[in-house]
N, C-alpha and C positions, 0 to 999 in steps of 0.2 A: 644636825648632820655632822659627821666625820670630819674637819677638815686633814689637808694633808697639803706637805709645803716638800721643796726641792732640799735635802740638808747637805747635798755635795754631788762634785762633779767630777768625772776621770780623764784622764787622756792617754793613749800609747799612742807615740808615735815612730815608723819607723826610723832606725839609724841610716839609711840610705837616702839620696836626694836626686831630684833630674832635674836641670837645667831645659828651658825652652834652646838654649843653644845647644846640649849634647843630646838630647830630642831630636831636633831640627835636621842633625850632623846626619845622625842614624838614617832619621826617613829620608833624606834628600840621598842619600846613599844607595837605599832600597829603590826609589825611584829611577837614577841613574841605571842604575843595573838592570830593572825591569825593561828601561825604556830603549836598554842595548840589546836586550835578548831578545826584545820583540820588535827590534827596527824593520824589518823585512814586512812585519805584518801594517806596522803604523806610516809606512811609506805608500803602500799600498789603498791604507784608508781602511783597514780592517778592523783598525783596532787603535782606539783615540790614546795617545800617549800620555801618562801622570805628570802630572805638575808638581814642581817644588816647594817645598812651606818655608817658613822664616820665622822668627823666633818674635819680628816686628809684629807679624801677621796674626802670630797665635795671642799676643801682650791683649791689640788693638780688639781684637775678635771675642775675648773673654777676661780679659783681665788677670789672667794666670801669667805668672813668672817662674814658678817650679810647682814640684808635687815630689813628697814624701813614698816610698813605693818599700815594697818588702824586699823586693830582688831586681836591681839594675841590671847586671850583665846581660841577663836573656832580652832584658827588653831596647837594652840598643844595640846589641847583635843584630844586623840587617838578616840575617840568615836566619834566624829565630823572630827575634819583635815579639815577644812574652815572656811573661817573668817565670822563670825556673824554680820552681819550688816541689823538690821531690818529696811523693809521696810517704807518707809515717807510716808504719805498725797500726795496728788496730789497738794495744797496748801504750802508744805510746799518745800524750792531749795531741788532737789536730792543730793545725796553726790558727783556726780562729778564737780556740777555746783559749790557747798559749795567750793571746793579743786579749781576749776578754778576759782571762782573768788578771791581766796588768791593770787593765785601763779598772777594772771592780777594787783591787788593793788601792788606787791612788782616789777612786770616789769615797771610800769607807772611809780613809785616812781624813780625809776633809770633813767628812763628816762626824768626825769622831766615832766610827760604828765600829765594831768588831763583825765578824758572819756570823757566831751567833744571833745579835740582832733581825737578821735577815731571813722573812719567810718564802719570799718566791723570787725566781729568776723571770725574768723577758729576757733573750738573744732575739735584737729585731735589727732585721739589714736587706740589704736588696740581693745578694747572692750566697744564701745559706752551700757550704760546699757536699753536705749529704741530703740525703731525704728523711733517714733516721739511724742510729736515735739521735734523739733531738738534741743539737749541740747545750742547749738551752742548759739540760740533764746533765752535759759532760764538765761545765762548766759549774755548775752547782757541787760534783761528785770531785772535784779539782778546787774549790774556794772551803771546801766543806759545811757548804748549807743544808740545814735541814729545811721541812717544806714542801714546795713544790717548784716546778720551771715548763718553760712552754718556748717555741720560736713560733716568730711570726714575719712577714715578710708581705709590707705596702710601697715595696722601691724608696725611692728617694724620702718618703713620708713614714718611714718605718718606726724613726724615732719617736718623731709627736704620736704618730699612732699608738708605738708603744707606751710614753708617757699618761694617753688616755686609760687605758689597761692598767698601769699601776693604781693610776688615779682613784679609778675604781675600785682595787683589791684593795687599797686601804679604806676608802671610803664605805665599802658593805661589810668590812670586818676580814674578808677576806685574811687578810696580811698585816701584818702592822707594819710595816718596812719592806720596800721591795728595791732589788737592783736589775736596774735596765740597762743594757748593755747592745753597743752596736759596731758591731766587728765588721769594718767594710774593705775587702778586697776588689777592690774595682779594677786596678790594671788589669786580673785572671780574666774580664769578659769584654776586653775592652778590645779594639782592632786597632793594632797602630798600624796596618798598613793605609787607614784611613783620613785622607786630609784636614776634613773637615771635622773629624774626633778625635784622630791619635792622640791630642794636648790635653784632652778634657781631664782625665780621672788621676786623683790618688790614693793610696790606701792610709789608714789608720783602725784607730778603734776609742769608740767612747763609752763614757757610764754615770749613772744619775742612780742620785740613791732618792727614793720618794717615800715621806713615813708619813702617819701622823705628829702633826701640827701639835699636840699636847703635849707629845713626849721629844723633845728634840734635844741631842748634845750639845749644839753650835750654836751659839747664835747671828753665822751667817749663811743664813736662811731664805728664802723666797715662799711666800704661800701660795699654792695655787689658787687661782678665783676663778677658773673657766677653761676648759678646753671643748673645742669644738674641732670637728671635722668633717670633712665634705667627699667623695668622688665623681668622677665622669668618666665611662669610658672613650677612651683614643687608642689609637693605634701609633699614632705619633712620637713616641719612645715604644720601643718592643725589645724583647730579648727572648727569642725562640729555644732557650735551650734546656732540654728535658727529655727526662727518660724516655719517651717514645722517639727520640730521634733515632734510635738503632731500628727503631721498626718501619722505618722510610730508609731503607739502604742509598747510597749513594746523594744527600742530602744534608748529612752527617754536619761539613767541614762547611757548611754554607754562610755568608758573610750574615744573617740574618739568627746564628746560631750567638753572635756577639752584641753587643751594645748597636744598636740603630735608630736613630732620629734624623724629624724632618725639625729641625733646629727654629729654621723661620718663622714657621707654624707654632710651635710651642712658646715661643717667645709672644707672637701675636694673640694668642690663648689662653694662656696659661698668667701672665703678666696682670692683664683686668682682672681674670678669676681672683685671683691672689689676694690684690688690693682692696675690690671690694668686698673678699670675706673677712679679712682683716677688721677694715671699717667697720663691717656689720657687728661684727663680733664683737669687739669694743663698745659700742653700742647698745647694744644687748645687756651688758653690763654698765651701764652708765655712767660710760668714760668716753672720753673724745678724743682725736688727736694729740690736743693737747697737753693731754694726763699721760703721754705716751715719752717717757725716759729714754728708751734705747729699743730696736729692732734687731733680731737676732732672727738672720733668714737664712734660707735653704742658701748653700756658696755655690750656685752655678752657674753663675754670667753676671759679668760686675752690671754692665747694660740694663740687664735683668733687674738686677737687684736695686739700680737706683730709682729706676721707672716704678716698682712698685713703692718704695720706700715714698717720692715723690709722691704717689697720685695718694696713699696714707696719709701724710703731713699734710699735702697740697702747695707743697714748696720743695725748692732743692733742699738736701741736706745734709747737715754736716755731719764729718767721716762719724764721732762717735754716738751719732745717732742711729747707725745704722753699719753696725763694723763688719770689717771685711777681713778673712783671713783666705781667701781664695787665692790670693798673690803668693802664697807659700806652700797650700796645701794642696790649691787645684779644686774640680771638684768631690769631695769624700763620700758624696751620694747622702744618706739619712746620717752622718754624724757632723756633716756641715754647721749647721744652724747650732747644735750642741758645742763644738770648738768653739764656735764665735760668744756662745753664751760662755764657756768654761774660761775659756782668755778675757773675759770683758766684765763678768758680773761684780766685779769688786769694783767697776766704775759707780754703782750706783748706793745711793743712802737709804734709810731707812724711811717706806712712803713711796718709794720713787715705784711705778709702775714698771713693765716691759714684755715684751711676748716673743714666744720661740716660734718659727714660721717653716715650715717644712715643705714641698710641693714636689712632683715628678709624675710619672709614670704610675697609669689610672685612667685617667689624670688623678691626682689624690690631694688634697690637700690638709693638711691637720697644725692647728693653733691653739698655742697655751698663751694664757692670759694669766703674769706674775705680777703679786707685789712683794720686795724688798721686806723684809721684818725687821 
């Protein structure tokens, strides 16, 4: 059989930044004002009055200390609270394709490829911004790939999903070299007027180039040895927004048309699911904890992320067993787990094992099983 190994990694990130403090300023501001316009109702008992957040509250709660975003001003405008990013031309790259073909030039670069090399695109994220043509296309017709491209869209698990997809075009002949790329704009569906979310999301964009294992520039490399993946339906993360909203008049602007989770829930569900596919997974392959280098998991609750890192090892563990870049990025939805591999893979030697761990909304979960070349 084919093998096929990771021979590079990308990243764009935006040049704007938000503070949980200039966060905090904004929505405590929205709330102020909400809770004066509706004093008359909330005196009453009509109408239960918002509470204020704190920057302490968002640290302790998720582990986030800023997020990276495309457009600040709109989104700490109390009067707005979303990010401004006007519409292009039909002529002119959309901004996710603009963002994925950054983060594709700095993956090739590492890997030593050119686009030539390159026979298919994946654009895989949780908020594709059209329904077609497929940015996937636009992004290939903008890097000048020959070939083919496709989008695909498993929320927060889009990456590994996507990785399995590469996996395979190289593995059946498909492709010899593929670039996976994952443009996520999360503030565009996020609600800051929401306490217990406004903090969560930021944007970037990542890309993995994945060939065969015989032909490789670089030799630093990762081979893959396994990816698995799993779903469950939940409603427990949703995001209602799609073209049939226009055909429910009045429905339109509803908070359920944005990012929504029952946070607790997921945490208590999704956490075991995690751990023990992991485990399994590992096993399957006849490896153990042990043989386990570094974790490189979904960035979306440090809590999260150590409980499963934990019940994996079966011990606490130490930060670069298990790296975290949520403290800067927030969470990036399906390019999380890729930052954290992109920032961290030079930690490891040659032998060393490690696995990309993805999880969200689905519930979905998808895991790749690397070893170091």
């Amino acid at each position: 059989m084919i093998k096929a190994a990771i021979s590079g990694t990308g990243l764009y990130t935006p040049s704007e930044s938000i503070s949980n403090e200039e966060l905090v300023e904004c929505f405590n501001t929205y709330v102020q004002n909400f809770n004066a316009t509706n004093a008359e109702k909330i005196e009453k008992g009509e109408l239960d009055p918002l509470q204020e957040s704190s920057a302490a509250f968002i640290e302790k709660a998720s582990g986030i200390k800023s997020r990276y975003v495309m457009n600040k001003s709109g989104i700490l405008d109390p009067e707005i609270m979303h990010p401004l990013l006007p519409e292009r031309s039909n002529d002119e790259p959309s901004i996710l394709c603009e963002m994925a073909v950054a983060a594709a030039k700095d993956a090739l670069k590492n890997a030593n490829r050119s686009v030539e090399d390159i026979d298919a695109v994946i654009v895989a994220c949780s908020n594709l911004q059209r329904a077609y043509p497929a940015v996937s296309v636009e992004v290939q017709h903008y890097l000048g790939v020959e070939g083919f491209a496709y989008d695909m869209n498993v929320a927060c698990s889009s990456a590994t999903f996507g990785l399995q997809a590469a996996l395979n075009a190289v593995q059946t002949g498909s492709a010899k070299a593929v670039l996976l790329i994952n443009p996520e704009i999360c503030t565009a569906h996020l609600n800051f007027r929401d306490r217990d979310s406004h903090f969560i999301f930021g944007d970037v964009c990542t890309a993995v180039v994945v060939e065969r294992e015989d032909n490789l520039a670089t030799d630093d490399s990762f081979e893959v040895i396994s990816a698995k993946l799993m779903t469950k339906f939940s409603n427990n993360i949703r995001n209602n927004f799609g073209f049939l909203n226009r055909t429910a008049p009045g429905s339109e602007n509803s908070s359920d048309k944005l990012f929504v989770q029952q946070g607790r829930k997921v945490f208590k569900e999704v956490s075991p699911l995690v751990a023990k596919m992991i485990s399994a997974h590992l096993e399957e392959n006849n490896f153990t904890a042990n043989d386990l280098k570094q974790m490189w998991l979904h960035q979306a609750n440090l809590s999260m992320n150590q409980l499963i890192a934990k019940r994996v090892f079966g011990r606490p563990v130490e930060e670069n067993e298990a790296p975290v870049i949520l403290d800067e990025y927030a969470n990036t939805s399906s390019a999380g787990s890729v930052i954290a591999f992109h920032k961290h893979r030079k930690d490891l030697k040659s032998g060393d094992v490690g696995v990309i761990c993805s999880f969200g909304a689905g519930y979905s979960v998808g895991n790749i099983i690397l070893k170091k070349q």
